[in-house]
N, C-alpha and C positions, 0 to 999 in steps of 0.2 A: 534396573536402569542406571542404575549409581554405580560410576566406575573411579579409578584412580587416577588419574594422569600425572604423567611423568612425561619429561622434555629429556635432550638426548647431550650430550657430547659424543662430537664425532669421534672422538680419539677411543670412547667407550662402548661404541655399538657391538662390538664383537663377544663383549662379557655382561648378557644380558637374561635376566630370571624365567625360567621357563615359563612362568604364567602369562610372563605380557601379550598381550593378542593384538596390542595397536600401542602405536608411540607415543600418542596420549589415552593412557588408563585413564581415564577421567571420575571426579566427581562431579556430574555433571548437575547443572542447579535443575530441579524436580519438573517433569514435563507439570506445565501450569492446569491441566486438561485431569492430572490423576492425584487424587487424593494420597499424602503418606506418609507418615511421622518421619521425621527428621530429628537422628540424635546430633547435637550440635558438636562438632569436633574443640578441644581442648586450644584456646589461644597460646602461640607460640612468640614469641621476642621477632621482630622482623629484624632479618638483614640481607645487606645485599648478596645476588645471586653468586656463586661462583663456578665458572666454565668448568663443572664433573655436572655427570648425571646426578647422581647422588644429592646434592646441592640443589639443584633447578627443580629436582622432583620434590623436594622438602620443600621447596619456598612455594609454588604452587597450591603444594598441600595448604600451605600455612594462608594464603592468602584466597581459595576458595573457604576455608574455614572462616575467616574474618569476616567472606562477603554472607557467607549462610546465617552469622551472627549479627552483620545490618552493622559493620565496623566496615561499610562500605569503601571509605575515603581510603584507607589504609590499605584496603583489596584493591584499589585502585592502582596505588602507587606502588606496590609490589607483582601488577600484572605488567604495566610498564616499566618496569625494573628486568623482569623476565626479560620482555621481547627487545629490550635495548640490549642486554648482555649474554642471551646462548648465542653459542656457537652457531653459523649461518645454516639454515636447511631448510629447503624450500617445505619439504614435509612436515618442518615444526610451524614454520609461520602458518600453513596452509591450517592447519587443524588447530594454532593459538587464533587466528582470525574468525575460524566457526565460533570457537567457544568464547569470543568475549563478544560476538554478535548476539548471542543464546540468554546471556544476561545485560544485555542493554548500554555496553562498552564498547559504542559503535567507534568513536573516536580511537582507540586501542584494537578495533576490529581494523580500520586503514591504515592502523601502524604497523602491524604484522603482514597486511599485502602489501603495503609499501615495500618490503623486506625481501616477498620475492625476484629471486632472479630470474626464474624460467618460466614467463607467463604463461608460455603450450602450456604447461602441467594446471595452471592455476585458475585459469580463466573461466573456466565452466563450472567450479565450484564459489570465486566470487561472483559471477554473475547471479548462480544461486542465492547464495546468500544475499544479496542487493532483495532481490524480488521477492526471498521470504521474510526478511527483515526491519530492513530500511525504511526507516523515518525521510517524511518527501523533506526536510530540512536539516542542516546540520545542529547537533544540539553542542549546548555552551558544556565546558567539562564539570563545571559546576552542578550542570540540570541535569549532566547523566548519571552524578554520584547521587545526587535528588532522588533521583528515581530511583535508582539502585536501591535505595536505602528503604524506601518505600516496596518494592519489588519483594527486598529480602524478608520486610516485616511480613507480605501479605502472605507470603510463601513456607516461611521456617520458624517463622516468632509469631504465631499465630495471634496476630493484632490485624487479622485484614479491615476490620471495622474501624479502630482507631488511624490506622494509617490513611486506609483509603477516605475517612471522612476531615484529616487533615488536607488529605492534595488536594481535593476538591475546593476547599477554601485558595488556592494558589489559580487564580481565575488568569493571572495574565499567563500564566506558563498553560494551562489549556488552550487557553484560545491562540497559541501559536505552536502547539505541539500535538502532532498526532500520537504522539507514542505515549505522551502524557495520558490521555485519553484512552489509549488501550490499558495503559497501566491500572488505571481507574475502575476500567470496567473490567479487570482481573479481581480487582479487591471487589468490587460489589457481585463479584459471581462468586468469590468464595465464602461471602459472607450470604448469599441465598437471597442476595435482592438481586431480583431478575431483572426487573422492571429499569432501575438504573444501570444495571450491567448493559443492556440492550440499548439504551439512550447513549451511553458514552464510548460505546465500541461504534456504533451506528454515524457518530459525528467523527470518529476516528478513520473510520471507512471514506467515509463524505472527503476527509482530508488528504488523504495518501490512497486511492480506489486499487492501487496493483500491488500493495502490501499484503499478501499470503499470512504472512502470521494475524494479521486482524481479523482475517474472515475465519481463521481456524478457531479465533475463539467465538468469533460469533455463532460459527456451525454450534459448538457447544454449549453457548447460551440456548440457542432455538431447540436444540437435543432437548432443553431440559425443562423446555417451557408445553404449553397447551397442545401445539401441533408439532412434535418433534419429525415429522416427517417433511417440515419445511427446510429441517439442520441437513438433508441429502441436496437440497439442489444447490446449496454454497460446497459442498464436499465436491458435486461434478464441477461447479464451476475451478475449482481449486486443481483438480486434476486435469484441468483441461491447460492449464497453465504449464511454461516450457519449462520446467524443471530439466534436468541433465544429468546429475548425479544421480549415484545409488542412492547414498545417501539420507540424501532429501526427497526420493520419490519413497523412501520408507519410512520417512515422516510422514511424507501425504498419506501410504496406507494402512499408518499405525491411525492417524489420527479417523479415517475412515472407520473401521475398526470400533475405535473407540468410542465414536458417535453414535454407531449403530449400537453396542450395546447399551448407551446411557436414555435411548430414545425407546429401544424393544421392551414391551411390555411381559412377552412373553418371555419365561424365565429360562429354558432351554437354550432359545433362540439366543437371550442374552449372556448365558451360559459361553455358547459355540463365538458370537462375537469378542469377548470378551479373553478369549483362549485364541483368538488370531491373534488377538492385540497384544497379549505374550508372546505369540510366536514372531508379531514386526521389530518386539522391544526386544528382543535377545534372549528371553527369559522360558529355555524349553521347559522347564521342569512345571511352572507355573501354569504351562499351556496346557500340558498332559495331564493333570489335574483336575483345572478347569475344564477340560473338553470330555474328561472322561464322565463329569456332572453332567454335561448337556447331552448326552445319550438318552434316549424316550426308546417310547413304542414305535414312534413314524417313523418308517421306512425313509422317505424324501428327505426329513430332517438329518437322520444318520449318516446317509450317504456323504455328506458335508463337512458331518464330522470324523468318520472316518478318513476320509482323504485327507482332511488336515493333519489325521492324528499320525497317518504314514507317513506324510513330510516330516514332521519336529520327531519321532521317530529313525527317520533317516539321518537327518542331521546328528542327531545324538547319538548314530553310528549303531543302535540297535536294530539291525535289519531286517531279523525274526518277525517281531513286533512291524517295522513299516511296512513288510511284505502284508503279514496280515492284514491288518488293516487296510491297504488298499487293494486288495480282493474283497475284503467286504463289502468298500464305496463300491465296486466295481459290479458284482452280485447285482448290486441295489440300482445301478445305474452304467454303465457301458461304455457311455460316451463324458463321464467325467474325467475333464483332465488334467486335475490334479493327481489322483491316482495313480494315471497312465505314465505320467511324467517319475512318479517314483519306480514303477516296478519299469519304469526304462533305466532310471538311474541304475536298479540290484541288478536287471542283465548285461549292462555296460560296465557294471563294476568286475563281475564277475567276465567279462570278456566274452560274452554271448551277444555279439553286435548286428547279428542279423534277429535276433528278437526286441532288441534294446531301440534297432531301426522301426519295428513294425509298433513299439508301444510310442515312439516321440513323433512317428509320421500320424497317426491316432490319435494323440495330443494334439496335433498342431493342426491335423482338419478340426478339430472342437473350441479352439483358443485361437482366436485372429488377430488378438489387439495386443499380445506380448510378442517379442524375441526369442525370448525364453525356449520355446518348441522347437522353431527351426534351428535355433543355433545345434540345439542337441542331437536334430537331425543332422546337420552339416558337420559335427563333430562324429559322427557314427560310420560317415560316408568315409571321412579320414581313414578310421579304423579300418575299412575294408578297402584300404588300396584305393579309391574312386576320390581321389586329389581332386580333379577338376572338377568334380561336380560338386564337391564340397566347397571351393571358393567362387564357383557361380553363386551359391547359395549365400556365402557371405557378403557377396557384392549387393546383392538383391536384399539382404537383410540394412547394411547403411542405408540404402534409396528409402526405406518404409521405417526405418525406426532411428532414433536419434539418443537411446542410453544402448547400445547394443555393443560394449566395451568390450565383449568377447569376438565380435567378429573383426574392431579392425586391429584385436591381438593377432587374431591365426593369420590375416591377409599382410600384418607386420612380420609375419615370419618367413612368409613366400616371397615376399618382394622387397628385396633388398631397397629399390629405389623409392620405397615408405615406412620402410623398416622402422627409422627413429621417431620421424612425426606421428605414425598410427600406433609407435608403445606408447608416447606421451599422448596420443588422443583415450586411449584405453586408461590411463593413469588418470587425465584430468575427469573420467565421467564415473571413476573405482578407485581412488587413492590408496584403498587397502589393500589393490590387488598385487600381490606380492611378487607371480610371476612375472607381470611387465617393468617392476622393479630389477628381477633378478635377470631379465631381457636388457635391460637398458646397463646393465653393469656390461652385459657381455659384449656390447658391441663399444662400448668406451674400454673394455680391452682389447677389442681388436684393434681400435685406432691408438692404444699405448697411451691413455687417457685414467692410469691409475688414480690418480685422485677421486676421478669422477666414479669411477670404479667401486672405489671403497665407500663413498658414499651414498650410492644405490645401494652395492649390499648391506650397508649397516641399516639403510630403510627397510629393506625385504629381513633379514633377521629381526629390528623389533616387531615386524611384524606377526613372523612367525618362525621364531627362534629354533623347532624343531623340525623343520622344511629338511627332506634330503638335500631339495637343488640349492639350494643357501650353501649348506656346506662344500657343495661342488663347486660352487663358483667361487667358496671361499679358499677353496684348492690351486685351484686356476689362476688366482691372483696371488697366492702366495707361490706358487710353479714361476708362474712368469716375473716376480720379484728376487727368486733364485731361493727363495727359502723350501730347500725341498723336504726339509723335516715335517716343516708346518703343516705342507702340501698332503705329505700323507696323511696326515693326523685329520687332517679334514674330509680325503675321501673315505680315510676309514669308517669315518661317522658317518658321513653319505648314506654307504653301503649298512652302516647298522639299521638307521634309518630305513632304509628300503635294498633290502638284500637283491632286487631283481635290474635297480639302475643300472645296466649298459654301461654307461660313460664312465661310471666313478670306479669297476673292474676294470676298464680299459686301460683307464688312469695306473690302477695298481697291478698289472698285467697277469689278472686273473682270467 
């Protein structure tokens, strides 16, 4: 779960390390829910930011290290240091406003959306974060570094006893702060008093009732108490809430996940839960592992895990392995559509679209309450010529679902006269999704809009630095700047990248 983060200069997005997967690599501070050593990073001399990457990525470093260390006040002021001095991008403020929400810098969370310029893009991932986050009052910057400081001990400096039994003595800051009280009953959950954690999350709730992250800890107080099967009906009520992002609906089903394993007695079972909740953290190798323990004798059990095991398989681009395995869920069970959905992926990979059609329309009669199905379907229809039926499908996927980022990309690309608003509706509900970035470049070169240009592609490159269409559009901007050296240079790479792209031979009149 622990990532790097680095912030951007625009002038540097184009000379960027193959590894980075997202604009902020983050260290991200430890989901409060999973137990995990913490090596403390080496204090570094603060100084002010200066506009390179290189610089912004180092002072970050330096000032999540300070906060892990409970040198709270000083991570403070070098996270608003940060957001006063990069370079302007809606991309950075959007993903520095998640992350000082994450650690209790709500005040520095409004200073980073202050900073956006293009609310389309922003709006549905603040509005997230309000409802997962948010304290129902504003806190003094004093009581946020309080709490930080407290947070940091409960969390990395494993004093959650001495910390949490100092806040507790600060009676006037509980009885006017909800988040105090959550903080509270973090410390007494890490320290194994249930009893308390339950009382001061329970008055936290009482204060703020639409705050998502209080009930997420309470699910796992109750996980971990006498009837953990009561820690499920705050889980539905948590998913019943309007979430929009990817995101944060992969918070919600990590943390599901995670509950479910802390609650199951049975050890398989906790096994197979316990290996999704690697597969929602990012963490495939962890999951394949783990899932490979929870395999038994039962048939009904396996089937579960199989299918999981072809998904994190697939993604991990070993197809071998996710085919198998999801014949085996399949064997065992027919109408699983997890499965189905993978061996629709290998025939649509391989360009077998009239099979690939027949496994996601099978999926999607078994799964009613995702997008996920249909979309696949309506991308299949693409494939075989049948346009119009694939965008009846898209229309009819917005009316019933409300994260379906993929459908009003494809109906952005048919209609011109939604073209901009439904890429930035796609952006604000997938921020990472690289292609509606590398969309939104192209239509700010049509209208001769280079600036804007170049700073959409340098978002879709950090995102994924070795994208063919990145380089072709990095083509296309340097074509239409007159540099036609450049130009080549980048469809070349295009075309190395994916020797079958069309456009980028075009370009090189191959």
């Amino acid at each position: 779960m622990q990532k790097f983060l680095g912030l951007i200069f625009i002038s540097a997005l184009t000379v960027l390390p193959a590894s980075a997967e997202n604009l902020f690599d983050t260290i991200q501070p430890a989901n409060p829910l999973a137990p995990r050593n913490i090596t403390n990073s080496i204090a570094l001399p603060v100084k002010k930011a200066t506009l390179t990457r290189n610089s912004i990525h180092n002072q970050y470093a330096i000032a999540i290290g300070r906060f892990m260390q409970s040198n709270v006040k000083s991570a403070y002021t070098d996270f608003k240091i940060l957001i006063e001095t990069m370079d302007k991008n809606d991309y950075a403020y959007m993903k520095m406003a998640e992350n000082m929400a994450d650690i209790g810098f709500f005040n520095l969370c409004d200073l980073a959306a202050s900073r956006i310029d293009d609310k389309a893009l922003s709006d549905f991932l603040i509005e997230d974060i309000k409802l997962y986050y948010y304290p129902s009052g504003k806190l003094k910057t004093d009581d946020e570094i309080y709490l930080g400081e407290v947070f940091s001990n409960i969390l990395y400096n494993d004093q959650s006893r001495e910390a949490t039994s100092e806040l507790v003595k600060n009676s006037g800051l509980l009885a006017n702060s909800d988040y105090a009280n959550y903080i509270a009953a973090l410390g007494y959950l890490k320290s194994n008093d249930f009893i308390n954690a339950d009382k001061y999350i329970d008055t936290a709730i009482s204060m703020n009732p639409q705050n998502i992250n209080y009930k997420k800890l309470k699910a796992e107080i109750l996980s971990q108490g006498k009837k953990p099967k009561n820690s499920l009906k705050m889980i539905e009520y948590i998913k019943s809430q309007p979430l929009y992002t990817v995101d944060f609906t992969r918070k919600v089903n990590s943390l599901e996940q995670y509950v479910l394993y802390k609650g199951n007695k049975d050890y398989e079972q906790k096994m197979y839960h316990l290996g999704f909740y690697y597969y929602y953290e990012n963490e495939p190798a962890k999951a394949v592992r783990t899932l490979q323990g929870a395999l038994t004798s039962k048939k009904k059990h396996n089937k579960d895990v199989y299918a999981l095991l072809s998904r994190v398989y697939f993604d991990m681009q070993d197809y071998e392995k996710a085919q198998d395995n999801a014949l085996k869920a399949l064997k065992i069970n027919g109408n699983n559509s997890f499965a189905l959905l993978v061996l629709g992926d290998l025939s649509y990979r391989n360009k077998d679209y009239k099979t690939a059609l027949k496994y996601y329309r099978d999926a999607e009669s078994n799964d009613k309450n995702s997008s996920i199905c249909a979309v696949k379907v309506a991308q299949t229809y693409e494939q075989l010529g049948k346009e119009k039926k694939a965008m009846e499908i898209y229309e009819k996927i917005l009316k019933n679902f409300n994260d379906a980022y993929m459908a009003y990309y494809k109906i952005a690309l048919k209609d011109k006269s939604r073209e901009t608003a439904y890429l930035k509706k796609a952006i604000a509900l997938n921020i990472g999704f690289k292609d509606a970035w590398l969309d939104l470049a192209r239509v700010s070169m049509e209208k001769q809009d280079f600036t804007a240009a170049r700073e959409y592609l340098g978002i879709a490159g950090y995102i994924d630095e070795n994208y063919f269409r990145y380089y072709y559009y990095q083509g296309l901007l340097a074509k239409n700047q007159g540099m036609e050296q450049d130009a080549l240079k980048y469809f070349k790479k295009s075309l190395l990248l994916n020797p079958d792209f069309a456009p980028a031979k075009e370009e090189l009149k191959l």
